[in-house]
Backbone and ligand atoms as CSV (ligand in chain L), in Angstrom:
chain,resi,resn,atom,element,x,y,z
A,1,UNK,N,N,-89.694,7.471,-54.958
A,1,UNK,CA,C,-90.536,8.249,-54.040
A,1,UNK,C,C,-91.852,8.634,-54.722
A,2,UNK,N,N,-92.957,8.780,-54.258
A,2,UNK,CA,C,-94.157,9.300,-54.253
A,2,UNK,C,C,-94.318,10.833,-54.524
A,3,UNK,N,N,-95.226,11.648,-55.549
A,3,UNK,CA,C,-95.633,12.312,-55.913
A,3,UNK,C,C,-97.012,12.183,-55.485
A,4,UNK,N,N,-96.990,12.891,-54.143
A,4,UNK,CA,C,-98.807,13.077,-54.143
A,4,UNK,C,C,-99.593,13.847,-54.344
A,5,UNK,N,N,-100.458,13.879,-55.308
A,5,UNK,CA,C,-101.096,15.504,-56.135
A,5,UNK,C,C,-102.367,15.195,-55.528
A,6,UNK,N,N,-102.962,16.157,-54.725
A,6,UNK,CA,C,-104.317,16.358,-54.364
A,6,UNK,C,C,-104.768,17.721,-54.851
A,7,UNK,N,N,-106.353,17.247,-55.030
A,7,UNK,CA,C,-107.147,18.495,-55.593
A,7,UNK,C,C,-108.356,18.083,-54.688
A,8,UNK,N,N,-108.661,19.592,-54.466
A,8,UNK,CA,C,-109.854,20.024,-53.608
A,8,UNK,C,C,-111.171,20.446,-54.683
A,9,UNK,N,N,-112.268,20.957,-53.933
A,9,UNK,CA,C,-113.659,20.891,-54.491
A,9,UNK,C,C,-113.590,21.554,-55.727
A,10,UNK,N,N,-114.771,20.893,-56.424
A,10,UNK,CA,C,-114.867,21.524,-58.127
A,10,UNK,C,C,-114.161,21.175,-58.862
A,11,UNK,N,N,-112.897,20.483,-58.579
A,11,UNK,CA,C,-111.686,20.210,-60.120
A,11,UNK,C,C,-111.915,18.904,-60.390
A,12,UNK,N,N,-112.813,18.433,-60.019
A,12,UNK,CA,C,-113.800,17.339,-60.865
A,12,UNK,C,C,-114.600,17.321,-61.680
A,13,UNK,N,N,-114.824,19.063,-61.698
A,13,UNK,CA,C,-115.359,19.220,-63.108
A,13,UNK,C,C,-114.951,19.727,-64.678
A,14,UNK,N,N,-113.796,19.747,-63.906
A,14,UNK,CA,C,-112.586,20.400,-65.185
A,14,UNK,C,C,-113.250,19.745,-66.226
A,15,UNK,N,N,-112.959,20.544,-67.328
A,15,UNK,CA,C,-113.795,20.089,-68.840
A,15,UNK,C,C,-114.657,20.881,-69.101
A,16,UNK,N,N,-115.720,21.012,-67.923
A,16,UNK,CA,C,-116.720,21.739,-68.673
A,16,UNK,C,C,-116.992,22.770,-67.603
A,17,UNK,N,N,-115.894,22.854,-66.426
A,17,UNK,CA,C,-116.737,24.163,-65.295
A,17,UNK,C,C,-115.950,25.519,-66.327
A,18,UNK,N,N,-116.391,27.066,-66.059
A,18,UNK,CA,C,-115.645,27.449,-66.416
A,18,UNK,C,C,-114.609,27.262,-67.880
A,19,UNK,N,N,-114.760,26.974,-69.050
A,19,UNK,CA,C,-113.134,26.850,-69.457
A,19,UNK,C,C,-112.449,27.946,-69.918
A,20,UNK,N,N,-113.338,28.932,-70.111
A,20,UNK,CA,C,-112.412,30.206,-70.454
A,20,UNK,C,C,-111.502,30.566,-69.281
A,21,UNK,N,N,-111.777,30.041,-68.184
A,21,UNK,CA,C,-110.956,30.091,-67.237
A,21,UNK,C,C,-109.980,29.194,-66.800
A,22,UNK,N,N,-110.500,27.805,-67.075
A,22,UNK,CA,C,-109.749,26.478,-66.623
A,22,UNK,C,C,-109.254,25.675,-67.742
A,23,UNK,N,N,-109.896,26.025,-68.830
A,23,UNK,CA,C,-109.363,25.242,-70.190
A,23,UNK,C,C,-110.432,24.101,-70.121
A,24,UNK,N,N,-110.229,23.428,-71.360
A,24,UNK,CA,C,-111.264,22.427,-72.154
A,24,UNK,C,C,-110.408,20.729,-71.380
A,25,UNK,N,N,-109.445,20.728,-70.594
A,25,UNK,CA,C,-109.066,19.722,-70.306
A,25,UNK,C,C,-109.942,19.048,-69.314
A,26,UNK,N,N,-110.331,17.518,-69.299
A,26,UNK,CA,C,-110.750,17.003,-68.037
A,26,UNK,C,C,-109.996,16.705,-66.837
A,27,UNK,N,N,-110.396,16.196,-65.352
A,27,UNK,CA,C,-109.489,15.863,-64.539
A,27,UNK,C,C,-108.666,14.506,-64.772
A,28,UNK,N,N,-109.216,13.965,-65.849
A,28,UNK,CA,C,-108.352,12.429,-65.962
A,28,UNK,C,C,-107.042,12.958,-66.917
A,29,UNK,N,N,-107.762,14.142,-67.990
A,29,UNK,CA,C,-106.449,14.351,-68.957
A,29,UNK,C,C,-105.554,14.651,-67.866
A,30,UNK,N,N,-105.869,15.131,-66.676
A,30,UNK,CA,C,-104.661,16.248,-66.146
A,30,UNK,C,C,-103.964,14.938,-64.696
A,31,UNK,N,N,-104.842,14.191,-65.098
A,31,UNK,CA,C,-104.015,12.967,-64.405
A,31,UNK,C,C,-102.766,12.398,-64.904
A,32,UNK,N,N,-103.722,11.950,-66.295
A,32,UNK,CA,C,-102.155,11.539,-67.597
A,32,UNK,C,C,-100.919,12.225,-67.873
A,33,UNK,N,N,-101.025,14.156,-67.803
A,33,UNK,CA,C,-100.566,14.520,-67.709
A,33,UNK,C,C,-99.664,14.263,-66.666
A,34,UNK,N,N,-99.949,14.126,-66.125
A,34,UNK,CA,C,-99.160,14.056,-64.403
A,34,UNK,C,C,-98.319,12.633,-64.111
A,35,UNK,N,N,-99.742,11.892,-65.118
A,35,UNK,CA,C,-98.626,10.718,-65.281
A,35,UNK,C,C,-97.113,10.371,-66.294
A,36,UNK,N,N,-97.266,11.281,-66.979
A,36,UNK,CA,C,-96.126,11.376,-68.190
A,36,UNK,C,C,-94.966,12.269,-67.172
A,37,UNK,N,N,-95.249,12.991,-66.377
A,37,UNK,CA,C,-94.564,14.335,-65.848
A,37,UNK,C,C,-93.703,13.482,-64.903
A,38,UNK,N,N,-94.117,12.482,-63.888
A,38,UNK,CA,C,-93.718,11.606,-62.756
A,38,UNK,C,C,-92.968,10.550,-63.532
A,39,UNK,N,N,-93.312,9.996,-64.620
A,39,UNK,CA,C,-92.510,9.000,-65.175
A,39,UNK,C,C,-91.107,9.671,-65.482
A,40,UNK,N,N,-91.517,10.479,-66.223
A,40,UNK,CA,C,-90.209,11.435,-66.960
A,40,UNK,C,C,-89.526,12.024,-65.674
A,41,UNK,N,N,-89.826,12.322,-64.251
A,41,UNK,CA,C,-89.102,12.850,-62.969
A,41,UNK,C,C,-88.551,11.426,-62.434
A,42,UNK,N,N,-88.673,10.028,-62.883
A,42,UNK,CA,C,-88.918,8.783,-61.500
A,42,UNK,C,C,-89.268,8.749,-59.996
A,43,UNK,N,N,-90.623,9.765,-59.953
A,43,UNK,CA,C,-91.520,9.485,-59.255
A,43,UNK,C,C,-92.833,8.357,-59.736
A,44,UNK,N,N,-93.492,8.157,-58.535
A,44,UNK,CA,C,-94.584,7.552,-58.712
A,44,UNK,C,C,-95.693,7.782,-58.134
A,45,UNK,N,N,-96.560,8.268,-58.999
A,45,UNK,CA,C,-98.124,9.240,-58.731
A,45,UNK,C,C,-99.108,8.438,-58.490
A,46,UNK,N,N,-98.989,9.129,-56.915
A,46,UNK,CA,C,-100.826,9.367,-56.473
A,46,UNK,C,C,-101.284,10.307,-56.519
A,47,UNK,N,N,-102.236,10.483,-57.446
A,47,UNK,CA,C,-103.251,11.556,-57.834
A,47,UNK,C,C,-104.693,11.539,-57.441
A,48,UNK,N,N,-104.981,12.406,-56.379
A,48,UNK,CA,C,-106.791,11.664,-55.768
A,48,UNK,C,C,-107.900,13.870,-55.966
A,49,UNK,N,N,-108.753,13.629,-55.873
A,49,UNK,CA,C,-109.737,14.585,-55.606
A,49,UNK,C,C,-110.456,14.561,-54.723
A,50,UNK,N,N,-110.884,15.535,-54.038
A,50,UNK,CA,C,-111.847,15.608,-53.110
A,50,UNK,C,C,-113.127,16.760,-53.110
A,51,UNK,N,N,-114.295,16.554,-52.965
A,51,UNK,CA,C,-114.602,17.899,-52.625
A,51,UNK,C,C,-115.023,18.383,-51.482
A,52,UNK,N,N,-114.555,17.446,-50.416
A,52,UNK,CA,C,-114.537,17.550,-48.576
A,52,UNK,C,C,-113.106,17.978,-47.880
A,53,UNK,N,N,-112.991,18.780,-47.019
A,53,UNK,CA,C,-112.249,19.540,-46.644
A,53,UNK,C,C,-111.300,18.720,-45.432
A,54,UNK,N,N,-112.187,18.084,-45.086
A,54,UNK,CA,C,-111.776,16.902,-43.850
A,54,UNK,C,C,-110.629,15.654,-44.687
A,55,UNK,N,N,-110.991,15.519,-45.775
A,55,UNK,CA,C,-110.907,14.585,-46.594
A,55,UNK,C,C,-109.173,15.054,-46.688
A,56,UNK,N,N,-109.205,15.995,-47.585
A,56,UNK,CA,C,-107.914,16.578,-47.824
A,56,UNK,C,C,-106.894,16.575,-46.429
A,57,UNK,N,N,-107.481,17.101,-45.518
A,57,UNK,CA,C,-106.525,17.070,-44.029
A,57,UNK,C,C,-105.879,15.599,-43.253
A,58,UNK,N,N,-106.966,14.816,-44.044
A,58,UNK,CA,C,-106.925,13.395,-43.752
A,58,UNK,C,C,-105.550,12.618,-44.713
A,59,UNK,N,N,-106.077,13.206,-45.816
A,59,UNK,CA,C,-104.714,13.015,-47.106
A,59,UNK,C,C,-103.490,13.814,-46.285
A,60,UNK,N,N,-103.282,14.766,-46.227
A,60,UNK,CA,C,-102.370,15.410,-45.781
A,60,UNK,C,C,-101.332,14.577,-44.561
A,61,UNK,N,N,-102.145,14.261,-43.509
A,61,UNK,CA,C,-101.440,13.425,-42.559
A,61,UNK,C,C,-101.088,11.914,-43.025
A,62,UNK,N,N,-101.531,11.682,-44.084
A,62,UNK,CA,C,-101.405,10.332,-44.811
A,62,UNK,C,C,-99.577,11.089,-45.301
A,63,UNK,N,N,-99.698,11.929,-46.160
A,63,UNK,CA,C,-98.506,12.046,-47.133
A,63,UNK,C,C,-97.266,12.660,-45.546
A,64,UNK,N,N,-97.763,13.123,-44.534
A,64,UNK,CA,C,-96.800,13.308,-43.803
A,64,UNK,C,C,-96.672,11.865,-43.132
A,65,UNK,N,N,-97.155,10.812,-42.538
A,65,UNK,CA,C,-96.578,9.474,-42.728
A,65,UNK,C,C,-95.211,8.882,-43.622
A,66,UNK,N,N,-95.691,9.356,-45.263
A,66,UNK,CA,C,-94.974,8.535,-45.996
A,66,UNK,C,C,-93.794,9.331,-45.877
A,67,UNK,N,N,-94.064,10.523,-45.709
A,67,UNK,CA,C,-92.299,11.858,-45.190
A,67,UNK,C,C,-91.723,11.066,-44.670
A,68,UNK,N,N,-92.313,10.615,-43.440
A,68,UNK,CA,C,-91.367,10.561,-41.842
A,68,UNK,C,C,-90.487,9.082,-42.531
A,69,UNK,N,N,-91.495,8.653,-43.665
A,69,UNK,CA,C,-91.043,7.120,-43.937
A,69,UNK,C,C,-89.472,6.789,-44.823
A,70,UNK,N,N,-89.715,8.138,-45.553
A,70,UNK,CA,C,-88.974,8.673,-46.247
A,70,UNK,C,C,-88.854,8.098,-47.810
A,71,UNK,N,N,-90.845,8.415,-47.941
A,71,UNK,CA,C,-91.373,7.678,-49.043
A,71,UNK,C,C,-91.984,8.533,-49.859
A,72,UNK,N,N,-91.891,9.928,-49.491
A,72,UNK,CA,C,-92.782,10.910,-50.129
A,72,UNK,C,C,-91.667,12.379,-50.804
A,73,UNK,N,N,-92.027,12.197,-52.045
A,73,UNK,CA,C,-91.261,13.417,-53.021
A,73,UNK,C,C,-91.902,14.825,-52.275
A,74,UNK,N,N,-92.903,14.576,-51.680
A,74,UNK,CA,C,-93.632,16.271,-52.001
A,74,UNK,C,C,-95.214,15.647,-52.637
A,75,UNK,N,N,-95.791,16.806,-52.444
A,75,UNK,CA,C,-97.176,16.894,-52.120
A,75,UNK,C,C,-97.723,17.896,-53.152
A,76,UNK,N,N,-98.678,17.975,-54.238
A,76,UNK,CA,C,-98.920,19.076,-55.091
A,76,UNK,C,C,-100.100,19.171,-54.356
A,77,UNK,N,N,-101.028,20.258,-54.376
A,77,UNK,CA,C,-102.125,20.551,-53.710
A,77,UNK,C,C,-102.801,21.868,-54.582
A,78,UNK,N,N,-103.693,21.178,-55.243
A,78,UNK,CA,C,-104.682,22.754,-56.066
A,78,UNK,C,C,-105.811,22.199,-54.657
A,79,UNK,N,N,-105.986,23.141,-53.880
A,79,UNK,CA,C,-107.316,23.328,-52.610
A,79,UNK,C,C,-108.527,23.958,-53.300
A,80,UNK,N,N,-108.215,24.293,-54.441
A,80,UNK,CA,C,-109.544,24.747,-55.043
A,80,UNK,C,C,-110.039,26.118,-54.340
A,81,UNK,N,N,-111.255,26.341,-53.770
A,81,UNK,CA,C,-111.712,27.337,-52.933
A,81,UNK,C,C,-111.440,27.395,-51.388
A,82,UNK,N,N,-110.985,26.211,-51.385
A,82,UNK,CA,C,-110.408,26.085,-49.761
A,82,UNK,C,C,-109.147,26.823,-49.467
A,83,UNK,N,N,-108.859,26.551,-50.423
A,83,UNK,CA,C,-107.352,27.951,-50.287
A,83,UNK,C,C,-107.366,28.895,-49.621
A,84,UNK,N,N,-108.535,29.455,-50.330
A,84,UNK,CA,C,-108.838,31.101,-49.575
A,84,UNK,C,C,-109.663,31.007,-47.947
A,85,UNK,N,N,-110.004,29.694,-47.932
A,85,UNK,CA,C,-110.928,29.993,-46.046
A,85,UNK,C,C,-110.200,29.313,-45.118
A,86,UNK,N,N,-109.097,27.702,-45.632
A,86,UNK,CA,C,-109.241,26.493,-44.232
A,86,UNK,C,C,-107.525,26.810,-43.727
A,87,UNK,N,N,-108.078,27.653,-42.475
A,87,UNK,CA,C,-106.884,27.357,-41.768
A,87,UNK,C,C,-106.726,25.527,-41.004
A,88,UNK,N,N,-107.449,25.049,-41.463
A,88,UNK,CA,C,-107.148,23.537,-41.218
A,88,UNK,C,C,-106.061,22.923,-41.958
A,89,UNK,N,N,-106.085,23.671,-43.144
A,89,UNK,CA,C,-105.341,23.042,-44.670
A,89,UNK,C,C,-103.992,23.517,-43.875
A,90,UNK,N,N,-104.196,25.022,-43.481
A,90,UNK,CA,C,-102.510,25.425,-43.093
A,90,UNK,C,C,-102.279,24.699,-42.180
A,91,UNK,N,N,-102.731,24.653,-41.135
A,91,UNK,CA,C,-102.337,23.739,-39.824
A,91,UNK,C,C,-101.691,22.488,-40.326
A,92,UNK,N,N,-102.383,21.669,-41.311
A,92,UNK,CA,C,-102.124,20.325,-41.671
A,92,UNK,C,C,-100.855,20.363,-42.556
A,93,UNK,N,N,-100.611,21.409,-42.875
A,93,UNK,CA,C,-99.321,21.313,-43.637
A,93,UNK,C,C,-98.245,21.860,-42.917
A,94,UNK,N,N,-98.527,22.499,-42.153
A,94,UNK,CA,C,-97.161,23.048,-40.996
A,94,UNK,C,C,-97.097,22.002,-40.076
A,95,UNK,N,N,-98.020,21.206,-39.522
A,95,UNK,CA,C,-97.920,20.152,-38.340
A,95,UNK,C,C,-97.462,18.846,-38.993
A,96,UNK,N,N,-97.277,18.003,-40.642
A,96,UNK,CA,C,-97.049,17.378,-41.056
A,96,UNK,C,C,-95.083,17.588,-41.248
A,97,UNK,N,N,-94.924,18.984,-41.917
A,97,UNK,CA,C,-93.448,19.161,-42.215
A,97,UNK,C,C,-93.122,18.627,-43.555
A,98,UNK,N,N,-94.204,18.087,-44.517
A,98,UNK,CA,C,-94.042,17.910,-45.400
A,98,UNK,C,C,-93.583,18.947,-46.801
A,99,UNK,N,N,-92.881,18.811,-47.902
A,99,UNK,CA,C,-92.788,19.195,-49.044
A,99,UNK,C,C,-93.645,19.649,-49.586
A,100,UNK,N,N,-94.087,20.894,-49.973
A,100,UNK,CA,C,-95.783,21.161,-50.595
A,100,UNK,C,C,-95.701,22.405,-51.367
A,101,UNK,N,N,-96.230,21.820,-52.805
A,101,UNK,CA,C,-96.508,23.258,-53.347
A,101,UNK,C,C,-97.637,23.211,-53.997
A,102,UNK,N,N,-98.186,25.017,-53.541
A,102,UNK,CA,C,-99.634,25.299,-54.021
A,102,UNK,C,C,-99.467,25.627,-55.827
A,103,UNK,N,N,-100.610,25.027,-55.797
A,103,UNK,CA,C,-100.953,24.738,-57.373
A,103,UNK,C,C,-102.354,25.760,-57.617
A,104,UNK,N,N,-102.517,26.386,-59.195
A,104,UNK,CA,C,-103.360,26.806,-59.125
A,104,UNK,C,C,-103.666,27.126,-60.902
A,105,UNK,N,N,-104.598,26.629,-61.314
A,105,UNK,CA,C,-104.639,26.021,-62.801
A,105,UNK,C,C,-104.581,27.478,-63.532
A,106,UNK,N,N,-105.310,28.782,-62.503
A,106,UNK,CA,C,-105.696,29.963,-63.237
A,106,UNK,C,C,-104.553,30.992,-62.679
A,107,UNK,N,N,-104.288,32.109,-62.962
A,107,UNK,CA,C,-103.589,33.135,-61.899
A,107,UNK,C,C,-104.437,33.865,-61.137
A,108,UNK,N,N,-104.669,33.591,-59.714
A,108,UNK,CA,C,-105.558,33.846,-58.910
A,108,UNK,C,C,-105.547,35.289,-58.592
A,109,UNK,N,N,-103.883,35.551,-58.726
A,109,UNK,CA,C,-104.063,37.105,-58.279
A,109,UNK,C,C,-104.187,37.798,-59.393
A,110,UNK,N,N,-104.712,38.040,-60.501
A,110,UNK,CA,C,-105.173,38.459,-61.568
A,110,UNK,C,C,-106.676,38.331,-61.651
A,111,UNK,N,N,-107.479,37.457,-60.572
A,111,UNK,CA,C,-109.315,37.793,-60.644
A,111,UNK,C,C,-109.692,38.061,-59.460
A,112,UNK,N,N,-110.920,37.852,-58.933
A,112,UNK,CA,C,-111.198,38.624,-58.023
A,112,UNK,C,C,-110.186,38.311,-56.737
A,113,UNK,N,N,-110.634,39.763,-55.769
A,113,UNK,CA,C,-109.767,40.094,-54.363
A,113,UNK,C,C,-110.123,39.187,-53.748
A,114,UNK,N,N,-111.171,37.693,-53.295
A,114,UNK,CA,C,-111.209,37.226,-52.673
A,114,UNK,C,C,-110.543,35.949,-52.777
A,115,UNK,N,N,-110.110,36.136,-54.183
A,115,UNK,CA,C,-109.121,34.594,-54.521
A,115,UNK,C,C,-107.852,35.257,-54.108
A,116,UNK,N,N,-106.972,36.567,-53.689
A,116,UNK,CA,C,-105.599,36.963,-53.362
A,116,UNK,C,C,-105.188,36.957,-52.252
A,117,UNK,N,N,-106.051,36.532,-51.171
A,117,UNK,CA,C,-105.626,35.488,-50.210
A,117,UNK,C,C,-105.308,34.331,-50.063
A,118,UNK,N,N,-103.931,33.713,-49.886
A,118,UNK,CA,C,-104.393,32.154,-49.596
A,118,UNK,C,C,-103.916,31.717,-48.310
A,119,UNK,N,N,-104.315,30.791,-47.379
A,119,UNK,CA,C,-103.918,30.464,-46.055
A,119,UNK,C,C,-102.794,28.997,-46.746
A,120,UNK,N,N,-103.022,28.632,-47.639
A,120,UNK,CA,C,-101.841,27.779,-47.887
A,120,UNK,C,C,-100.509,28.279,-48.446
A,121,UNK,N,N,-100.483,29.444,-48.834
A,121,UNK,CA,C,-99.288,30.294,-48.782
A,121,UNK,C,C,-98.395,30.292,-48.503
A,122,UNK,N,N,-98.164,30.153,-46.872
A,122,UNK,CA,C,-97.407,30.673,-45.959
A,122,UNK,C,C,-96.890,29.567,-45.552
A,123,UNK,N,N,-97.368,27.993,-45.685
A,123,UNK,CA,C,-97.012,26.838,-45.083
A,123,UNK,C,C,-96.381,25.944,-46.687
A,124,UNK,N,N,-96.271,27.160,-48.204
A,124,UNK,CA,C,-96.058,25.679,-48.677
A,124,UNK,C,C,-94.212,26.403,-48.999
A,125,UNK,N,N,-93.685,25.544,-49.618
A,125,UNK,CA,C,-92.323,25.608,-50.372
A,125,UNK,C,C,-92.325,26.601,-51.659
A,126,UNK,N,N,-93.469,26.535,-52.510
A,126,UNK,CA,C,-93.212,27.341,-53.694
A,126,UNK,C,C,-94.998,27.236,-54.449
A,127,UNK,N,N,-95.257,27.806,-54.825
A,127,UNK,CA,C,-96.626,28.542,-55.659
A,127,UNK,C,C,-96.381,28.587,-56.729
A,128,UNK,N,N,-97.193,27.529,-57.666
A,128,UNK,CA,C,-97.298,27.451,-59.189
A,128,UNK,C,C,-98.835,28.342,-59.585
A,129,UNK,N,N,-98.664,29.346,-60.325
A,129,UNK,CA,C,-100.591,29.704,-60.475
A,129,UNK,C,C,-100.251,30.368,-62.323
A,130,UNK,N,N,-101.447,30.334,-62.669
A,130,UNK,CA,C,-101.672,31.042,-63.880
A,130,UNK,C,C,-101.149,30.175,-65.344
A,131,UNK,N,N,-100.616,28.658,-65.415
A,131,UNK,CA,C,-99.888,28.501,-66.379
A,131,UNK,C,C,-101.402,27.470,-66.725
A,132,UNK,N,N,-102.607,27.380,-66.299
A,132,UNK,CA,C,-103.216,26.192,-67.134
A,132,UNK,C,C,-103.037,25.071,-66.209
A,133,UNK,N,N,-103.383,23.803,-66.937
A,133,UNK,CA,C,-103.523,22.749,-66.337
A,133,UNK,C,C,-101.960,22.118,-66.773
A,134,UNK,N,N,-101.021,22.492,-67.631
A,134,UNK,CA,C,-99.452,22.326,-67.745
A,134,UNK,C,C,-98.916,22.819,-66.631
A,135,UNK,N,N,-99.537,23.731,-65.329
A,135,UNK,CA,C,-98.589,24.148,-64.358
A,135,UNK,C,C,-98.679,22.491,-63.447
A,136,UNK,N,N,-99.359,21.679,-63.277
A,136,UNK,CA,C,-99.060,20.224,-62.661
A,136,UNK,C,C,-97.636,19.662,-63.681
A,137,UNK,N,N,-97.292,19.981,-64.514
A,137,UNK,CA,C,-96.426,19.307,-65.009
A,137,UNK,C,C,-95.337,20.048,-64.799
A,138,UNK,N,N,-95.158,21.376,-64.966
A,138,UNK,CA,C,-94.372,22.332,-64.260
A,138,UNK,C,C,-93.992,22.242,-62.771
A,139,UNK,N,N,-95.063,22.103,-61.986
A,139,UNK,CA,C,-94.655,21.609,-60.705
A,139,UNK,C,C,-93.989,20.024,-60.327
A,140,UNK,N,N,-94.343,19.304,-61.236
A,140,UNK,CA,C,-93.834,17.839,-60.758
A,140,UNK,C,C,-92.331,18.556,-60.945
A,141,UNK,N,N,-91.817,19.184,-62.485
A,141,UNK,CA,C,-90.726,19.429,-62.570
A,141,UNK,C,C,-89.866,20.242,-61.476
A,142,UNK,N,N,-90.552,21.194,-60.674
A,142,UNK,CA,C,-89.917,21.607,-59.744
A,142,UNK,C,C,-89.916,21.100,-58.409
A,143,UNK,N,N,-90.949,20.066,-58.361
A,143,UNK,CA,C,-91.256,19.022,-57.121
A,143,UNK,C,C,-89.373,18.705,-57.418
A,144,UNK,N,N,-88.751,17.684,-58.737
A,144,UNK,CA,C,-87.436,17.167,-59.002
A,144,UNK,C,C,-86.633,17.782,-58.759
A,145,UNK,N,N,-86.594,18.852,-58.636
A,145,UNK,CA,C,-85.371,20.010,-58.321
A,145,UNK,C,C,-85.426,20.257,-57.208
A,146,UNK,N,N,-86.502,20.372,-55.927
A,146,UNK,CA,C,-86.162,19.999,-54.808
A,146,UNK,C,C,-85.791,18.787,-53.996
A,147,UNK,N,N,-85.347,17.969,-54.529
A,147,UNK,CA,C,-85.170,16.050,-54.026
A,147,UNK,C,C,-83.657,16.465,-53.803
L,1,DQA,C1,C,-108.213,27.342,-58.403
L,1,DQA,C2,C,-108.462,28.820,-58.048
L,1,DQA,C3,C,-109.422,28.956,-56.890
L,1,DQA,O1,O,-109.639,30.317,-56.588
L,1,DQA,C4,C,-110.751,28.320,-57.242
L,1,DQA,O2,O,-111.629,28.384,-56.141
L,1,DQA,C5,C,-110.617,26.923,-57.733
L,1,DQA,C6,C,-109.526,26.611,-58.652
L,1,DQA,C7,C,-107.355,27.190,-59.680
L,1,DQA,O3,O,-106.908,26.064,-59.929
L,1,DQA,O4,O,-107.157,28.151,-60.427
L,1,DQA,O5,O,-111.441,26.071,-57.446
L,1,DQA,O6,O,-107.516,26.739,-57.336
């Protein structure tokens, strides 16, 4: 089965946005990562970025396809700043029925009040935040424990 990890706007700049916040890793290290994490689960990773909002909703109904197909592990999703505004993101994950957990490289509810909202919240399975760019590897691991 498929591991599909999507990331929303800005985590294309991992490396150098932020790192006292995000760490010194790039988005390819945290691919590899992801790729060692899926090998070691026997999944097989698709890992994509976006920094369009449409884009992601578009992915989303893609990975609820491969559900219905009964080709898809689950869905990792860091939304980046979209977290906190697109009730599109929620819609797309409650109208799919897919496996999904929110990812989040920093602990959101530890900085500002406008990151302690999230509209993907409420539609996913379980919330990884605060461990670094090792919480994608943490989550593949708990992606395996729900199969
Ligand atoms: C983030 C947290 C969000 O608040 C922020 O907008 C991001 C990254 C994280 O991985 O910690 O872009 O999702």
């Amino acid at each position: 089965k498929t591991a599909l990890i999507l990331n929303g706007p800005n985590l294309n700049l991992l490396g150098t946005r932020e790192p006292a916040v995000y760490g010194a890793q790039t988005l390819q290290d945290v691919e590899a990562l992801c790729e060692r994490a899926c090998l070691a689960n026997g999944f097989k990773l698709d890992f994509r970025q976006t920094n369009h909002e449409g884009t992601l909703v578009d992915w989303l109904h893609e990975a609820g396809k491969l559900h219905t197909a009964g080709k898809l592990a689950g869905v990792i999703l860091n939304a980046g700043a979209y977290t906190h505004t697109s009730v599109a993101l929620h819609d797309a994950i409650k109208g799919t029925g897919i496996t999904l957990i929110e990812l989040h490289i920093s602990n959101v509810h530890a900085r500002e009040a406008f990151r302690h909202h999230s509209y993907i919240s409420p539609a996913a399975k379980a919330v990884m935040a605060g461990f670094g760019v090792n919480g994608y590897a943490l989550a593949v691991a708990g992606l395996a424990g729900m199969q």
